[in-house]
N, C-alpha and C positions, 0 to 999 in steps of 0.2 A: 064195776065202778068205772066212770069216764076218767080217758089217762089225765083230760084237765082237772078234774077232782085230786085226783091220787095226787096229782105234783100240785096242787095249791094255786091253781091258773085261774086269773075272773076268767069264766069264758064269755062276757060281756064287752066287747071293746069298744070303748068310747069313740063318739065322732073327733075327729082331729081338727081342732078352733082352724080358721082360714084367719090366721094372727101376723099381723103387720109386724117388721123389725122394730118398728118406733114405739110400736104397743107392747113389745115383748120386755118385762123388768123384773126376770126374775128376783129370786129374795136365795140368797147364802143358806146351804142349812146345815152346812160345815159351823162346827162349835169350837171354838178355838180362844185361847186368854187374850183378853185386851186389858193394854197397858194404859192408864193414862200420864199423860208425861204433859205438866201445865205450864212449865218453864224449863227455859235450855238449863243443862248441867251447868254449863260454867257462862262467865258474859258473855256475848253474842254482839255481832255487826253483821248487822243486813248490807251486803256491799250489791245489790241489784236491786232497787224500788223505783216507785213513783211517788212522786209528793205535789208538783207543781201542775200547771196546764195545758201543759202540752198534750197529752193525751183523752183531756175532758176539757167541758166547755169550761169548769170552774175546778179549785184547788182540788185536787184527789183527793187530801185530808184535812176538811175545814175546819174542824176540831183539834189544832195544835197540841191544846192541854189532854184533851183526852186521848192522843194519842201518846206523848208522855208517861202517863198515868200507866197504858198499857204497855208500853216499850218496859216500863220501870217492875209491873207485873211478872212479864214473862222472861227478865234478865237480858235484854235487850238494850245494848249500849246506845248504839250507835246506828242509824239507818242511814245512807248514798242515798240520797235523791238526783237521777239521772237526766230530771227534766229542765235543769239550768236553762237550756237555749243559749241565747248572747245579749250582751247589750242591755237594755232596760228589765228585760225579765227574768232573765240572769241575773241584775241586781234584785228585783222583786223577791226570789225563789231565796237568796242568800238574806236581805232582810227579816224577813218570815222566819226561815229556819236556822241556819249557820249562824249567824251574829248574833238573834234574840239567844241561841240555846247553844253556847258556843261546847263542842265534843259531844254533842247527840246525833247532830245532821253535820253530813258532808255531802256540797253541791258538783255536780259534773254540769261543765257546760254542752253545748252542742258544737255544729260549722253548720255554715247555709250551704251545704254540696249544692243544690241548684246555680249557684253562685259560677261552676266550674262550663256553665255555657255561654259567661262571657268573658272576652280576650283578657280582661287581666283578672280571672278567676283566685287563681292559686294567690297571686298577692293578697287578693281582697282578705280569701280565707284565710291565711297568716298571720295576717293583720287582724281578725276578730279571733284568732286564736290568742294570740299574745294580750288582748283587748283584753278578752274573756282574763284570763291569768290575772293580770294585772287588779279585775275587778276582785278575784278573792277566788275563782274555780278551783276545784281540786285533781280534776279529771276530766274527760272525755269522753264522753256516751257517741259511738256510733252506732247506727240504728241500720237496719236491714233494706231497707231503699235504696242506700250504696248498694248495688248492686241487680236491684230487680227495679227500681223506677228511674229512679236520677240518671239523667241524660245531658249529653252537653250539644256543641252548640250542630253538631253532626247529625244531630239524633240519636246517637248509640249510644246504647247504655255506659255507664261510667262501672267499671269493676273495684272491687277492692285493691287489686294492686294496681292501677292504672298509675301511672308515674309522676302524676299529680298528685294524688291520694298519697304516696309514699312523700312526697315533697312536703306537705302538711301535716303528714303524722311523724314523720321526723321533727318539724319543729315543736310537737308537742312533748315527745321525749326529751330536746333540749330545753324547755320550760318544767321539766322533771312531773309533766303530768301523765297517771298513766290512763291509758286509754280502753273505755270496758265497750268491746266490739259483737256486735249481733248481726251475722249474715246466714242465710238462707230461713231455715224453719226446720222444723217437724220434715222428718225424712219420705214422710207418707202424703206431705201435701206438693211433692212432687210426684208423683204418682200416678195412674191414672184414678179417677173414682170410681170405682168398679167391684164387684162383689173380691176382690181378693184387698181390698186396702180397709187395713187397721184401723183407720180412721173414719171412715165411713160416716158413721152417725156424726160426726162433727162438722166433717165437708159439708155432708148433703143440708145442715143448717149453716152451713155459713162457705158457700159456692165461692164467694168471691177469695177465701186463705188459697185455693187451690192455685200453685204454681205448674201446674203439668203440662202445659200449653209450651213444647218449645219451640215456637216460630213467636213465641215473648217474653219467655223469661230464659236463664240459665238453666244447666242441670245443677239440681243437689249439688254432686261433687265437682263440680266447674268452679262452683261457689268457694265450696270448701278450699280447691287447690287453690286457687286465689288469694283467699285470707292465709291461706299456709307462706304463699310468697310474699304476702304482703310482711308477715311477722319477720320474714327471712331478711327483707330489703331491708327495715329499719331497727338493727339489734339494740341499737341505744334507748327505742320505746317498749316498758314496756304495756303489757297487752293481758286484759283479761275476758279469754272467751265465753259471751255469755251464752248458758244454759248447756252448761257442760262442755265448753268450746264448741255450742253449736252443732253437736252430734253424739247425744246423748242415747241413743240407740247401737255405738258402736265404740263401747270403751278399749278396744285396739288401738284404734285409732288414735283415739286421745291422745291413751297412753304412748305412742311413738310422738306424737306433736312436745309433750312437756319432755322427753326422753330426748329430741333435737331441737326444742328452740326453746333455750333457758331463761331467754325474757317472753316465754308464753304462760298463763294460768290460766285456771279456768273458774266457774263459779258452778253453783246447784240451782239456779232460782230456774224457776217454773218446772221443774223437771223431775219432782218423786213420781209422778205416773210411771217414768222411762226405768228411775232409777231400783225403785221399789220392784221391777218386776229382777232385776239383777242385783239383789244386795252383797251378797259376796263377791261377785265380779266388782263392784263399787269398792269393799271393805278393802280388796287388793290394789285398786290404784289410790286411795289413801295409804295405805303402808307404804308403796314405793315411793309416792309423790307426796308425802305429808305436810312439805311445805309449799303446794303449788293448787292447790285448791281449797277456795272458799266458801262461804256458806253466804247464797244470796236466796229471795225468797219469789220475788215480783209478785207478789201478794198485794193487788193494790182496790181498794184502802186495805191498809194492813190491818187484819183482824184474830181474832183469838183461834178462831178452828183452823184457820189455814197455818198458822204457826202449829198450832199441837200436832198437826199434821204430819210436820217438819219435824217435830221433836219425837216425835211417836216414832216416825221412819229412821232417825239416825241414830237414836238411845236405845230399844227395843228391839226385843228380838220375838217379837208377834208377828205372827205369820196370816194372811191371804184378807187384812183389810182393805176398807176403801178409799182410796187417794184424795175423794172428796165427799166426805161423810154427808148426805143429806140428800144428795143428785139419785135421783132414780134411774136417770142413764148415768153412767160414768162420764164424764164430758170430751174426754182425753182419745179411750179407748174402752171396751169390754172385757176390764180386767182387776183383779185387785195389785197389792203389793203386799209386801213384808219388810221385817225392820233389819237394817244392817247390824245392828249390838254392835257399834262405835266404843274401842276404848276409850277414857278420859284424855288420853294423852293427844289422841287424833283428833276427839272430839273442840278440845282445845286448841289445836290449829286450825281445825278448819272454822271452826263458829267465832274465832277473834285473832289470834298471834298473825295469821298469814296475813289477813287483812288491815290490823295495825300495820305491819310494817311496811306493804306497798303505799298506806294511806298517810304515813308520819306521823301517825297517832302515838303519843306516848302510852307507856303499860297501866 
């Protein structure tokens, strides 16, 4: 008998497909329980969304009432809409949502940092800070441009701690506004693009997130240590890092930021691909930290699967699903997650208690 016989060998060997990364989508054939989880355990504030227009040519959620209906669905209190801007549309985004639907939406205004390349910059900025306030803001959305576009009148980039930038985030903590901060990205879109980066399939459709070029942008952690002094400079504001302080690939790190700067927190929005591949490392800095992280989603328009998603990863303890059920590629990375099994008690700080209390929301 041939030895390929005897041991069960096809002795037939298939030609091997000449198959493109982009073309390659395998299918899981790992059988594992899934949970479904249709609304959070306890009430919920989405403290990281979009509602208004800044982001799109028109309202992110044109359907106020049907998003209501769905907040009211999935136990969903209260959603931050971070697209206030200043001034007229600032009032627009607070008309629309905060005043018509007063304890569902809470508005954050913006600053014009472009503003900081002319000589009386930092006044002007002050001045539409206190504006902004005045109008009805709750907070402060810094966006990721401090630091990789915004430039003043020199042409060099403006950093997060730039002592200007501290001069205005300071007077945001004396207007008792806290301030939800986003600088750099994704740890991979510093990187080069190259067969060793995790993100790969996301770069190569969309070349321009890539920050690796450093003769223009920062490094990663150039970024990072900047927003660490900037927290440092202004102890009177505070500060909520968004997408897991911004380095959700390295919960060390975090964990020593909420560990030395006590007016730092962080949130979760955009980031079960990151967190989902670590749910026990996650489960641990919720225990130690259970009053310094929040539950944000930036899920925008906010819809039902990308919440279940959320509720599935932080209730659940199902193992090696997919972070965005329906994508043939992962969009993220080529990977799945699993669920942290959040007790109620965590689950409750992080999905509403921590975020009432930075936001003055009564219980």
């Amino acid at each position: 008998m041939p030895l390929h016989d005897a041991l069960g060998v096809n002795p037939s060997t298939p030609p091997v497909p000449d198959l493109r990364l982009a073309e390659w989508t395998p299918r899981q054939q790992l059988r594992v329980p899934e949970t479904h989880v249709a609304r959070a355990a306890v009430p919920a504030v989405d403290i990281h969304n979009h509602l208004g227009r800044w982001l799109t040519d028109d309202w992110c959620t044109p359907d106020v009432d049907a998003l209501l209906s769905l907040m009211d669905e999935v136990n969903l209190t209260t959603v931050v809409n971070l697209d206030g801007l200043w001034g007229e549309a600032l009032d627009a985004n607070l008309a629309r949502y905060d005043r018509a639907h007063p304890g569902r939406f809470v508005t954050f205004c913006q600053v014009e940092w472009p503003l900081l390349s002319e000589p009386d910059g930092v006044e002007r900025l002050v001045a539409q800070l206190r504006d902004s306030a005045a109008r009805g803001a709750r907070g402060v959305k810094v966006w990721k441009s401090l630091g990789l576009s915004v430039r003043d009148a020199s042409g060099a980039l403006v950093q997060p701690d730039d002592p200007r930038v501290v001069e205005v985030l300071t007077v945001a903590g004396e207007l008792g506004l806290p301030v939800l901060i986003h600088v750099a990205d994704p740890v991979a879109f510093f990187d080069p693009l190259d067969a060793h980066n995790e993100r790969f399939d996301e770069l190569a459709g969309q070349p321009d997130w890539s920050f690796a070029d450093r003769a223009v942008y920062p490094s990663f952690h150039g970024l990072l240590g900047a927003l660490e002094a900037l927290v440092r400079a202004t102890p009177g504001t505070t500060y909520i890092g968004a997408h897991v302080g911004c380095v959700a690939e390295d919960l060390d790190h975090v964990s020593r930021l909420l560990r030395e700067l006590p007016n730092f927190f962080v949130d979760t929005a955009g980031r079960v691909a990151e967190l989902g591949r670590q749910p026990r490392r996650f489960r641990r800095l919720l225990e130690e930290f259970p009053d310094r992280v929040l539950f944000g989603t930036d899920i925008f328009p906010l819809e039902r699967a990308g919440l279940e998603t959320y509720f599935r990863f932080l209730e659940s303890d199902d193992e090696s699903f997919p972070y965005a059920p329906g994508a043939s590629i992962p969009p993220q990375g080529r990977w799945t997650v699993s669920g942290a099994d959040l007790p109620v008690d965590l689950l409750t700080s992080l999905y509403s208690t921590n975020a009432r209390r930075i936001l003055g929301l009564g219980e």
